[in-house]
Biopython code that builds the backbone (N, CA, C, O; Angstrom):
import numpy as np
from Bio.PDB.StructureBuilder import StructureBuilder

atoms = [
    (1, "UNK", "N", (13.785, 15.629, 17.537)),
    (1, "UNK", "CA", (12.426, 15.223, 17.213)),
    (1, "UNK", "C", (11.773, 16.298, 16.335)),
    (1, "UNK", "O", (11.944, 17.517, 16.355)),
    (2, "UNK", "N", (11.063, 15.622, 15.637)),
    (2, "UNK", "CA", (10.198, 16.543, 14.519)),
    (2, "UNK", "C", (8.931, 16.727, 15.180)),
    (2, "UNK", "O", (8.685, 15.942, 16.095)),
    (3, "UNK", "N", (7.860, 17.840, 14.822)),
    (3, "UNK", "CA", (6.813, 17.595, 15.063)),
    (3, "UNK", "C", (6.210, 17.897, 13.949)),
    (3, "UNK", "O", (6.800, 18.563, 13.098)),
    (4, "UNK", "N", (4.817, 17.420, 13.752)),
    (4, "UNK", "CA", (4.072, 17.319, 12.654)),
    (4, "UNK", "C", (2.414, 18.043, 12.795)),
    (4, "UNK", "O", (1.600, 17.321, 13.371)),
    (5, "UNK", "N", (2.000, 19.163, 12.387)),
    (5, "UNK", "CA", (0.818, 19.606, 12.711)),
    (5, "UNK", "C", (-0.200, 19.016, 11.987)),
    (5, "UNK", "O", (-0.073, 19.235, 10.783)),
    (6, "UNK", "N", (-1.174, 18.342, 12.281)),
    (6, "UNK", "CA", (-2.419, 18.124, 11.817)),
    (6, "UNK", "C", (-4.021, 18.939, 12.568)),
    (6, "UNK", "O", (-4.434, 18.888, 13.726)),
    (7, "UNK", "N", (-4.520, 19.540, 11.519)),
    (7, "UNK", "CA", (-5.409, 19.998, 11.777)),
    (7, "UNK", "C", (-6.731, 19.852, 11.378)),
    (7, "UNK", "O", (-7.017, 20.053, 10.198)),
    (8, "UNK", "N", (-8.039, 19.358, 12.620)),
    (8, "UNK", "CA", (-9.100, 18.482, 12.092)),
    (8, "UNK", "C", (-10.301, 19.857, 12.815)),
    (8, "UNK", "O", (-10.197, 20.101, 14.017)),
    (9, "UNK", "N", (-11.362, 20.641, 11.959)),
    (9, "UNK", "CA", (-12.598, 20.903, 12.710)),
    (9, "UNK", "C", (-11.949, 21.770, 13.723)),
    (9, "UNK", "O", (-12.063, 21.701, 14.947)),
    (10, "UNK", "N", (-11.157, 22.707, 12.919)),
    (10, "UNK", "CA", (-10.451, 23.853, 13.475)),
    (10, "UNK", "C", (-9.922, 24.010, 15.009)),
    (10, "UNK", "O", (-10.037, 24.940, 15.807)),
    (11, "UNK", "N", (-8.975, 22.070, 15.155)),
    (11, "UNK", "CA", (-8.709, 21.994, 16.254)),
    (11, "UNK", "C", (-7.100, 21.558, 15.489)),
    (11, "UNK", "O", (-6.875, 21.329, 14.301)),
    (12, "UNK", "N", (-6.272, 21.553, 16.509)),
    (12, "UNK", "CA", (-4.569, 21.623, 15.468)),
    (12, "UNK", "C", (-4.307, 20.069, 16.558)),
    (12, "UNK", "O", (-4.631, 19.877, 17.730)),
    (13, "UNK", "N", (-3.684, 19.281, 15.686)),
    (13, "UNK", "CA", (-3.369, 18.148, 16.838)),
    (13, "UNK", "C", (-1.779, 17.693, 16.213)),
    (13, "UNK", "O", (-1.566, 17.301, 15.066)),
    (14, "UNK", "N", (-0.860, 17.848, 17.198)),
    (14, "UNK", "CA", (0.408, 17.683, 16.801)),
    (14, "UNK", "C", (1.300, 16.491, 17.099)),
    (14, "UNK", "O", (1.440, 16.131, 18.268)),
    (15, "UNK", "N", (1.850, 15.923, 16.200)),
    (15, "UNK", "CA", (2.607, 14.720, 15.967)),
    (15, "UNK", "C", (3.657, 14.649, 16.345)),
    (15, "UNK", "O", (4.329, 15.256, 15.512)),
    (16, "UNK", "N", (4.485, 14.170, 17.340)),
    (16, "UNK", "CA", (6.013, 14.285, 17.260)),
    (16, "UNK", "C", (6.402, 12.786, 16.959)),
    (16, "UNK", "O", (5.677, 11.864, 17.332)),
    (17, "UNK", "N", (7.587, 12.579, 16.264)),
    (17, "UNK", "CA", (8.101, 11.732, 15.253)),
    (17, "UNK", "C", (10.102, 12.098, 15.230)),
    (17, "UNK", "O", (10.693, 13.060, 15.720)),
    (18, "UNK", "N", (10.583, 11.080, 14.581)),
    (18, "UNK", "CA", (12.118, 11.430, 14.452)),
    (18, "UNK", "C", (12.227, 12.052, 13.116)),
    (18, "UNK", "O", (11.718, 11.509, 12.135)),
    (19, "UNK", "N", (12.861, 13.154, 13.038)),
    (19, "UNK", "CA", (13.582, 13.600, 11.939)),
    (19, "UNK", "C", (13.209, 12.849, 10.380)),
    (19, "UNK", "O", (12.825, 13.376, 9.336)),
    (20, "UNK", "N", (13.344, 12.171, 10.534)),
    (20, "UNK", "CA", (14.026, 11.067, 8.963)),
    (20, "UNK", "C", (12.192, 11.363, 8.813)),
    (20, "UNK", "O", (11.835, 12.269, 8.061)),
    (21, "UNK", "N", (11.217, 10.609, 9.511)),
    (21, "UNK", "CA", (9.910, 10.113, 9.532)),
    (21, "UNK", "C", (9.054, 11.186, 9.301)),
    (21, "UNK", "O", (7.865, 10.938, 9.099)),
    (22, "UNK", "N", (9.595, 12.750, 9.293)),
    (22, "UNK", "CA", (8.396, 13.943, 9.037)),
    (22, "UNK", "C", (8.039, 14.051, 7.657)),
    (22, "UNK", "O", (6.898, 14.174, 7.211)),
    (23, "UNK", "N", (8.859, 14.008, 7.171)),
    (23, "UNK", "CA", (7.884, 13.986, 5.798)),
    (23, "UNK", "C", (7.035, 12.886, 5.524)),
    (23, "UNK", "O", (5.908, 13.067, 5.063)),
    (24, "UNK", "N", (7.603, 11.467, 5.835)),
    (24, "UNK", "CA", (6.461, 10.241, 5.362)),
    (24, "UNK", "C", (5.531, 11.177, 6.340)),
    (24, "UNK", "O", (4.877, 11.933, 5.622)),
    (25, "UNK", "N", (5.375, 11.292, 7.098)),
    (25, "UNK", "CA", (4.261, 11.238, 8.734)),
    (25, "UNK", "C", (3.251, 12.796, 7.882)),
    (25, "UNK", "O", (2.056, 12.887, 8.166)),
    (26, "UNK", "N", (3.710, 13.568, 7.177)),
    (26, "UNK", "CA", (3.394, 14.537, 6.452)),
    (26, "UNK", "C", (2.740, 14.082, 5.577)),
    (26, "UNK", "O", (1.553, 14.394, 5.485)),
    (27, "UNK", "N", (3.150, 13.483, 4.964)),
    (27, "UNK", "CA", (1.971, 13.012, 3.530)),
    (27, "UNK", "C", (1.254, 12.650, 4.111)),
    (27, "UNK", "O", (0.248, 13.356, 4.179)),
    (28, "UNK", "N", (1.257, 11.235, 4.981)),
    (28, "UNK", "CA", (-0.044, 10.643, 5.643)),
    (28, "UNK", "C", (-0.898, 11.806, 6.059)),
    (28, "UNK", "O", (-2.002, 12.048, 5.573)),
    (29, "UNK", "N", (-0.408, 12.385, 6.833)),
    (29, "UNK", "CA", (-1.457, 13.506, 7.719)),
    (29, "UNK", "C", (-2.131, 14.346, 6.145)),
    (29, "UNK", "O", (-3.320, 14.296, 5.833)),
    (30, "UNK", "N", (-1.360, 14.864, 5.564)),
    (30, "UNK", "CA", (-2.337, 15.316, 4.436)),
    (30, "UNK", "C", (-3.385, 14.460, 3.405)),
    (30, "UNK", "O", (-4.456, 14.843, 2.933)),
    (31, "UNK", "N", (-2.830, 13.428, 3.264)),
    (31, "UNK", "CA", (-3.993, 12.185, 2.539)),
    (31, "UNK", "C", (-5.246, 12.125, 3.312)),
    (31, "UNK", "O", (-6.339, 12.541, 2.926)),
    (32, "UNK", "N", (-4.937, 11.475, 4.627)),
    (32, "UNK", "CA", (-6.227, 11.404, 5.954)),
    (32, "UNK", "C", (-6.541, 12.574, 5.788)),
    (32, "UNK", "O", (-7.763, 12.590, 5.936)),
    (33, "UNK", "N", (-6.079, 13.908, 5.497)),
    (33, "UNK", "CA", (-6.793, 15.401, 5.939)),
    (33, "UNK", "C", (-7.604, 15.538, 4.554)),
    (33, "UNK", "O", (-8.787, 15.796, 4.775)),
    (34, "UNK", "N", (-7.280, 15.432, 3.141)),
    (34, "UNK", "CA", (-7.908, 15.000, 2.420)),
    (34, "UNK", "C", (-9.016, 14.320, 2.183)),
    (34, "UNK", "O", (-9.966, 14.788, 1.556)),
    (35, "UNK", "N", (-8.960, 12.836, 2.807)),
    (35, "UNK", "CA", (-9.978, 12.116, 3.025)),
    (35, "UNK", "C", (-11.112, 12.736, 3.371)),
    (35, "UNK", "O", (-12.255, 12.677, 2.916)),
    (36, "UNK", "N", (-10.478, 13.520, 4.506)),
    (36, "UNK", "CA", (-11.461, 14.252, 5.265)),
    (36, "UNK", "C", (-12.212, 14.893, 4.686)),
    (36, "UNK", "O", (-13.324, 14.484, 4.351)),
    (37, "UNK", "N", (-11.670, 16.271, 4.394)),
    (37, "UNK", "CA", (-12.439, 16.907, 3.599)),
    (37, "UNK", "C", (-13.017, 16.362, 2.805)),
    (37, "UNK", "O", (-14.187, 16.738, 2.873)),
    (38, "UNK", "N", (-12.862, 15.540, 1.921)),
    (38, "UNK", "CA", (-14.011, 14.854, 1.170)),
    (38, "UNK", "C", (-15.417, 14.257, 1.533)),
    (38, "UNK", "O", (-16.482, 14.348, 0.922)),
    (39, "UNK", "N", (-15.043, 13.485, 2.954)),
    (39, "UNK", "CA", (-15.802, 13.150, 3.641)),
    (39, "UNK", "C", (-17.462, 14.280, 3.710)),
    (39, "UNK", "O", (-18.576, 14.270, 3.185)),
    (40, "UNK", "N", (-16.714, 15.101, 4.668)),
    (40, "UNK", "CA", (-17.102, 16.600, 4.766)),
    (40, "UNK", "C", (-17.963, 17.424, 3.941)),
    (40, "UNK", "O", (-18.883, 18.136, 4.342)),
    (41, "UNK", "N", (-17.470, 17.213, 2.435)),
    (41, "UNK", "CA", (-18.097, 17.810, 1.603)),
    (41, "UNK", "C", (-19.186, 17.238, 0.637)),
    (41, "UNK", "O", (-19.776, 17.686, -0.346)),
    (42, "UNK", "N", (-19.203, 16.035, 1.347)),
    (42, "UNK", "CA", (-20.292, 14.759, 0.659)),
    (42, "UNK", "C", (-21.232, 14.648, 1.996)),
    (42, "UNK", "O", (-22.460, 14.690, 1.929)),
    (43, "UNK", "N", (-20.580, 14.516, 3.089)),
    (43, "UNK", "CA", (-22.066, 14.768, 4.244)),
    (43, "UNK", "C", (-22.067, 15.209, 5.181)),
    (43, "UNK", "O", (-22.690, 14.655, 6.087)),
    (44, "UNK", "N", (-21.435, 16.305, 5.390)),
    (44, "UNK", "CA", (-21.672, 17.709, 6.243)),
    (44, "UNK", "C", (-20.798, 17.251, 7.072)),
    (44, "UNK", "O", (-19.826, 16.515, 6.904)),
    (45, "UNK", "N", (-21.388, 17.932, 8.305)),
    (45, "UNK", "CA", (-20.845, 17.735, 9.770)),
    (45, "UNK", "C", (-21.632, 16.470, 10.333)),
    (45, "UNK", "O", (-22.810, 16.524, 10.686)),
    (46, "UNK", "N", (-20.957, 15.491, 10.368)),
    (46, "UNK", "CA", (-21.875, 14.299, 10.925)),
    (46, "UNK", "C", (-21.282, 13.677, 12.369)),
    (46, "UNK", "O", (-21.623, 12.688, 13.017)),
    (47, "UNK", "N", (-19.951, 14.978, 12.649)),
    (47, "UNK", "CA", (-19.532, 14.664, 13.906)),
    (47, "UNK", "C", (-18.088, 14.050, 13.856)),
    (47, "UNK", "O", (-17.940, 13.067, 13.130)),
    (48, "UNK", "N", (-17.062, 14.505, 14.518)),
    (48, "UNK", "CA", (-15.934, 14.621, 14.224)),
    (48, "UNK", "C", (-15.715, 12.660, 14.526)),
    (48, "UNK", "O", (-14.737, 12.152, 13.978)),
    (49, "UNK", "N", (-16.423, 11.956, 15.168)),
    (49, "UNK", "CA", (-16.201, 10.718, 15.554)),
    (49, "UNK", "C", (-16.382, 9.601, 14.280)),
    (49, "UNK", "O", (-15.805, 8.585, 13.892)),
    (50, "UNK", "N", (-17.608, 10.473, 13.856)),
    (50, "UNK", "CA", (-18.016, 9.522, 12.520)),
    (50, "UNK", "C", (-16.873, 9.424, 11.205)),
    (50, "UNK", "O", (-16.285, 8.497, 10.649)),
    (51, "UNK", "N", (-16.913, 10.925, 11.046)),
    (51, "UNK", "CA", (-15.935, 11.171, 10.085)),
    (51, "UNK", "C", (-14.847, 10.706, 10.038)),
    (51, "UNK", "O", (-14.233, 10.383, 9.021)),
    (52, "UNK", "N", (-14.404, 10.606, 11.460)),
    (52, "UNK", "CA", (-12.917, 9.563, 11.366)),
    (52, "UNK", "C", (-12.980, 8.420, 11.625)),
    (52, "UNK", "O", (-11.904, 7.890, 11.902)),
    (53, "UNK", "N", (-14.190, 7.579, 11.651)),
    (53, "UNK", "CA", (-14.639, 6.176, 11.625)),
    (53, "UNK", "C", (-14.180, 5.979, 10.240)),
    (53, "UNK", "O", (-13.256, 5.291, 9.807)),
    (54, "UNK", "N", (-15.408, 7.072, 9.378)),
    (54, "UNK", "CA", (-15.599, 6.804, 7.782)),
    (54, "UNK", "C", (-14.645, 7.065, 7.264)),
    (54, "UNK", "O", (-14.704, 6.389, 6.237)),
    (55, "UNK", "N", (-13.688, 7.638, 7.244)),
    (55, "UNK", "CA", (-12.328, 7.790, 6.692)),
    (55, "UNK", "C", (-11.446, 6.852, 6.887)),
    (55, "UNK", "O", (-10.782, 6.505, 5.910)),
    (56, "UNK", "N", (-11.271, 6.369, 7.855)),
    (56, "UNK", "CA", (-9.994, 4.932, 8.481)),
    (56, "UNK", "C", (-10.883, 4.160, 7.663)),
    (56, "UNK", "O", (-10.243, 3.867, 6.653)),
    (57, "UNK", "N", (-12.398, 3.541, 7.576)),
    (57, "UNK", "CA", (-12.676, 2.792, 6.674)),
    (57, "UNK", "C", (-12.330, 2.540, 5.017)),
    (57, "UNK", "O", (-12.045, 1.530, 4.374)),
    (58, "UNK", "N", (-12.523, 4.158, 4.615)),
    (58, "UNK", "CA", (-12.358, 3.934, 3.175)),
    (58, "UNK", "C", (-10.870, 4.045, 3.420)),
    (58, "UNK", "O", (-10.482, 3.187, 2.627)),
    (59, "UNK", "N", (-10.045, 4.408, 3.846)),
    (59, "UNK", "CA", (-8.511, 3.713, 3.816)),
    (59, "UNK", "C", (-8.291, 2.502, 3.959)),
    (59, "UNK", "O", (-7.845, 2.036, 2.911)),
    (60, "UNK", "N", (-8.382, 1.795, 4.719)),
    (60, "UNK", "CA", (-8.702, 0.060, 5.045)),
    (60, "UNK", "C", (-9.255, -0.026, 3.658)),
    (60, "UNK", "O", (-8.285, -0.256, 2.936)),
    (61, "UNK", "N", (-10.278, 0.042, 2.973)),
    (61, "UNK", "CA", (-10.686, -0.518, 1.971)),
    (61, "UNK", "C", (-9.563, -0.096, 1.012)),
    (61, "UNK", "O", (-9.124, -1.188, 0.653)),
    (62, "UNK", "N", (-9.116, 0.487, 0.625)),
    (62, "UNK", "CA", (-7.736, 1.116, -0.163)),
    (62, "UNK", "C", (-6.771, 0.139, 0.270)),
    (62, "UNK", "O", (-6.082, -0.004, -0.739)),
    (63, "UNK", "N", (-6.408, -0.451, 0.962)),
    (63, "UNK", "CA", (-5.537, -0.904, 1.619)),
    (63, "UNK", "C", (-5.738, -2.182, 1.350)),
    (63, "UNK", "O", (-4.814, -2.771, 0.791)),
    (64, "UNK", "N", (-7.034, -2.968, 1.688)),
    (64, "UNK", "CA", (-7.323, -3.954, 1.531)),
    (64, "UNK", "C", (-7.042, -4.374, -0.583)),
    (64, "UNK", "O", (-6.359, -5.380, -0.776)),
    (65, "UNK", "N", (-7.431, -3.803, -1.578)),
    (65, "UNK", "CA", (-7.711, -3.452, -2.955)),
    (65, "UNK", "C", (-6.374, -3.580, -3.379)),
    (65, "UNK", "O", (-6.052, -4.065, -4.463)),
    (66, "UNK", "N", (-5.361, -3.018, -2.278)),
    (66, "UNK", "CA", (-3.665, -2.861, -2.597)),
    (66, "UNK", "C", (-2.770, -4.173, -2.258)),
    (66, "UNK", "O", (-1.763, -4.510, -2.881)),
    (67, "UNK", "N", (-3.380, -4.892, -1.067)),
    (67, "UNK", "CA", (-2.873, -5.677, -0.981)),
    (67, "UNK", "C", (-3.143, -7.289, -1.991)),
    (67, "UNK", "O", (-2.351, -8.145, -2.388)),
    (68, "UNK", "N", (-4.659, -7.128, -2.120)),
    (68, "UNK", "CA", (-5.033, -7.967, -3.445)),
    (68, "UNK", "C", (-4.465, -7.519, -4.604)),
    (68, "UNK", "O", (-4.211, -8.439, -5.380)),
    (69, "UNK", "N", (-4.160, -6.368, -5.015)),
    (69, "UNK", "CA", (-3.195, -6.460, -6.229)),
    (69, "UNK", "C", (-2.163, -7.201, -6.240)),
    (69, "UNK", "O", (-1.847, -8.043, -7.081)),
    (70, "UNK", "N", (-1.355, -6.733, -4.819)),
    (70, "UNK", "CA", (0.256, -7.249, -4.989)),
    (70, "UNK", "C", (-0.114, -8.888, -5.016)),
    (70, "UNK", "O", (0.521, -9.515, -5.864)),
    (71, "UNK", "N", (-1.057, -9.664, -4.200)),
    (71, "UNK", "CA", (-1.126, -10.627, -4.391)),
    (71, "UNK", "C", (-1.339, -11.286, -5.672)),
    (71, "UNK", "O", (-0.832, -12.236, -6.268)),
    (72, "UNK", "N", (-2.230, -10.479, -5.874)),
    (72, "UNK", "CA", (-2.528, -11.044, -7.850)),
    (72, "UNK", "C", (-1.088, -10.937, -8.672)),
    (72, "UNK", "O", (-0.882, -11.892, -9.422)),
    (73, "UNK", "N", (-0.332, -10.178, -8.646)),
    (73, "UNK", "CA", (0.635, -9.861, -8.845)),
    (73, "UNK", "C", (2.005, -10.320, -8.685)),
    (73, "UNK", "O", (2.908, -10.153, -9.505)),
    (74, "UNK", "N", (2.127, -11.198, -7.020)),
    (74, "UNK", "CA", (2.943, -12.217, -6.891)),
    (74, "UNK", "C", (2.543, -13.657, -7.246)),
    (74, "UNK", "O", (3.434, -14.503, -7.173)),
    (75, "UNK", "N", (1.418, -14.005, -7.589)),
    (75, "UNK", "CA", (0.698, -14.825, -7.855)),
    (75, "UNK", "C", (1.103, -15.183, -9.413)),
    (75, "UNK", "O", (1.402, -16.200, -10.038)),
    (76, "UNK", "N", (0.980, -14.086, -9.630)),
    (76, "UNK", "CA", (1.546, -13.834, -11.288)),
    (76, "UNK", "C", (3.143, -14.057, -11.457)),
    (76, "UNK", "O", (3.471, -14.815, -12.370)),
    (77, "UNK", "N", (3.814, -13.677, -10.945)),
    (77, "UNK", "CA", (4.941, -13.603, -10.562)),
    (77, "UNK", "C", (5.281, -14.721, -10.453)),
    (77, "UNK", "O", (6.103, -15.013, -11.321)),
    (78, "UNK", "N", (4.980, -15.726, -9.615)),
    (78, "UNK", "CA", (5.620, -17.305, -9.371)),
    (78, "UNK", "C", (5.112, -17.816, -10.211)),
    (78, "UNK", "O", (5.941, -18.445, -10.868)),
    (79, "UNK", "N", (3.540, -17.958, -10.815)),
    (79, "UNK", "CA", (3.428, -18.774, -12.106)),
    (79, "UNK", "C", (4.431, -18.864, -13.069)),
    (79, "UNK", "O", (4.689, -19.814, -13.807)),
    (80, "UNK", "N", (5.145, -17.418, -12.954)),
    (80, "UNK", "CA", (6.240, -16.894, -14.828)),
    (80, "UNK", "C", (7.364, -17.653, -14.094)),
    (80, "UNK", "O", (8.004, -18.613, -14.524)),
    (81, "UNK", "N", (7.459, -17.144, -13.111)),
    (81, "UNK", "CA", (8.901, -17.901, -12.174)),
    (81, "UNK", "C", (9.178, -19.528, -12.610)),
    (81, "UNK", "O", (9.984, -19.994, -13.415)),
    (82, "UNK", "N", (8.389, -20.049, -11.927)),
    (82, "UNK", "CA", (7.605, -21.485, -12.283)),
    (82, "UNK", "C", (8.012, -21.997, -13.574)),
    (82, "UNK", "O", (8.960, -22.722, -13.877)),
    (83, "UNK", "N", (6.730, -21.258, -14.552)),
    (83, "UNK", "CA", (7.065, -21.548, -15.821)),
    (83, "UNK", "C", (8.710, -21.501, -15.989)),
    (83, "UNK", "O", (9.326, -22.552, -15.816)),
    (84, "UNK", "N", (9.201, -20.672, -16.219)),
    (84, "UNK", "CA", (10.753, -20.421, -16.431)),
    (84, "UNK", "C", (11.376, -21.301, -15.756)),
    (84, "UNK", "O", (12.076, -21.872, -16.592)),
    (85, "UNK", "N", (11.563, -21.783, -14.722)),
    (85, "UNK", "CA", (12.332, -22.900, -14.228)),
    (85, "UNK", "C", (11.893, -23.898, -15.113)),
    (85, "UNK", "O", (12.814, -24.326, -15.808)),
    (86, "UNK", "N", (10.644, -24.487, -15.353)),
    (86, "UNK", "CA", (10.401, -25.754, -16.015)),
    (86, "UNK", "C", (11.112, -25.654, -17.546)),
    (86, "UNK", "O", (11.715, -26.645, -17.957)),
    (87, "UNK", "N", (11.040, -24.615, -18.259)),
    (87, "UNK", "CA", (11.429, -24.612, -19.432)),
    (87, "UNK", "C", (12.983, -24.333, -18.905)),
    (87, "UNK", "O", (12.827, -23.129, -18.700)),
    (88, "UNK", "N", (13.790, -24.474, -18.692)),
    (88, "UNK", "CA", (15.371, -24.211, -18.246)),
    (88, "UNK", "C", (15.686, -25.587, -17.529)),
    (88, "UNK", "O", (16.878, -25.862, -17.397)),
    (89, "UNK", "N", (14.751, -26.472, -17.056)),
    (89, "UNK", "CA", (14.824, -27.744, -16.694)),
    (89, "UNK", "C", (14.965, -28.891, -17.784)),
    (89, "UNK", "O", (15.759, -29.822, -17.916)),
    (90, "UNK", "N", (13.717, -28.380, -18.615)),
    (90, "UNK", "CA", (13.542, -28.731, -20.013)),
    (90, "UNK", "C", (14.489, -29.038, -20.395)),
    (90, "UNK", "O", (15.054, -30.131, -20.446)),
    (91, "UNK", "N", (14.917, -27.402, -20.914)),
    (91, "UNK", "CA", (16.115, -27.315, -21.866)),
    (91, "UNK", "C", (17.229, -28.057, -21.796)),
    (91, "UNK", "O", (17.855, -28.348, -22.815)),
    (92, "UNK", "N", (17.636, -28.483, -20.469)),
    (92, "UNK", "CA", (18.613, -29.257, -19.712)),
    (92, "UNK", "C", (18.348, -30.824, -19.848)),
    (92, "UNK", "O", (19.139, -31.652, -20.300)),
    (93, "UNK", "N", (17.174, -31.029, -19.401)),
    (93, "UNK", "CA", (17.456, -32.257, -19.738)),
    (93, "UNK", "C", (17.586, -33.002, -21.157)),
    (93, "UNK", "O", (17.752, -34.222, -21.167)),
    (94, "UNK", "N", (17.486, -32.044, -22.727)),
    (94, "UNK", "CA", (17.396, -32.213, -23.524)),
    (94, "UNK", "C", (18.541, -32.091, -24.375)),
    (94, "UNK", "O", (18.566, -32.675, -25.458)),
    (95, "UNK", "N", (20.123, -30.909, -23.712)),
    (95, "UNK", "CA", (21.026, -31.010, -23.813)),
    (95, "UNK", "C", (21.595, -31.901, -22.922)),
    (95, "UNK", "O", (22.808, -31.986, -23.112)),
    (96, "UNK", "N", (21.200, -32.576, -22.052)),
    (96, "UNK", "CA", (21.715, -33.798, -21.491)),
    (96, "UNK", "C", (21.845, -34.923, -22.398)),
    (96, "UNK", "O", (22.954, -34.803, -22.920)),
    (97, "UNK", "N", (21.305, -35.880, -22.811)),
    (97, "UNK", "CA", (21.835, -36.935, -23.863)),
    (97, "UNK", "C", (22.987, -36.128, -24.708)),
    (97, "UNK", "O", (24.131, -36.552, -24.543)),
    (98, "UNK", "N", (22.804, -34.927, -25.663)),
    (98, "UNK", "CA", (24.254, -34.479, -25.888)),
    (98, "UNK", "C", (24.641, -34.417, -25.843)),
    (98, "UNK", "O", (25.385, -34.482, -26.821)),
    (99, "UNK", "N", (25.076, -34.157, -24.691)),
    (99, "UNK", "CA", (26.620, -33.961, -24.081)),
    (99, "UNK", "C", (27.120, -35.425, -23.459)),
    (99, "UNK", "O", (28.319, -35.483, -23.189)),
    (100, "UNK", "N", (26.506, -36.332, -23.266)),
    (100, "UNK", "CA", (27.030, -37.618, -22.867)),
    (100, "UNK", "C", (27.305, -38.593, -24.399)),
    (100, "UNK", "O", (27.696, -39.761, -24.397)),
    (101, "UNK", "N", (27.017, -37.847, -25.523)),
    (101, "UNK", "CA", (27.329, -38.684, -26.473)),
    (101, "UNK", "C", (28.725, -38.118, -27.334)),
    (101, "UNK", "O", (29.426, -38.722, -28.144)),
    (102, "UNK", "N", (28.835, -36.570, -26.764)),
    (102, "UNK", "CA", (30.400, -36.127, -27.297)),
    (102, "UNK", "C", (31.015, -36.694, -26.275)),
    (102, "UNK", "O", (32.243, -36.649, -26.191)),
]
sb = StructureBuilder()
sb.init_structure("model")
sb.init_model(0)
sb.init_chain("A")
sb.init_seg("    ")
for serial, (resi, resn, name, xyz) in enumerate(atoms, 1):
    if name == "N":
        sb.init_residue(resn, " ", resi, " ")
    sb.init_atom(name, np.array(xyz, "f"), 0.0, 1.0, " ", f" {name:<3s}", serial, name[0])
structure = sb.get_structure()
């Protein structure tokens, strides 16, 4: 087992996790610790409860923004898909009479 230190408001809070998972589990903890500090430096000490309210929020909203991309994006994706089958359907049925007349 790995463990992972995160440290919030000069309190250390530690993660244990498998091997493979410390580094993903590492970035996260530094992004959220990030967050944080940002948080922090836009409106003080407003209490270690708030701050990690307001932070899981603006992640959720990140999250939420990411998943409407990919949707716009697969959305996009099956239209071209779509399209492309119809024109390859097309094409087929148009080399069809041809080939029944050789």
């Amino acid at each position: 087992m790995a463990e992972v230190p995160f440290t919030f408001n000069q309190r250390t809070y530690r993660f244990q996790c498998e091997e493979h998972d410390a580094q993903r589990l590492t970035d996260i903890v530094d992004y959220f610790s990030t967050k944080l500090d940002s948080l922090v430096r836009e409106h003080g000490a407003v209490g270690d409860e708030r701050l990690i309210l307001m932070a899981a929020l603006m992640i959720t909203d990140e999250l939420f923004d990411a998943r409407a991309d990919v949707d716009e994006l697969l959305e996009g994706s099956t239209a071209e898909l779509r399209s492309v089958a119809i024109r390859s359907l097309e094409a087929d049925d148009e080399a069809e009479p041809k080939k029944r007349r050789a």
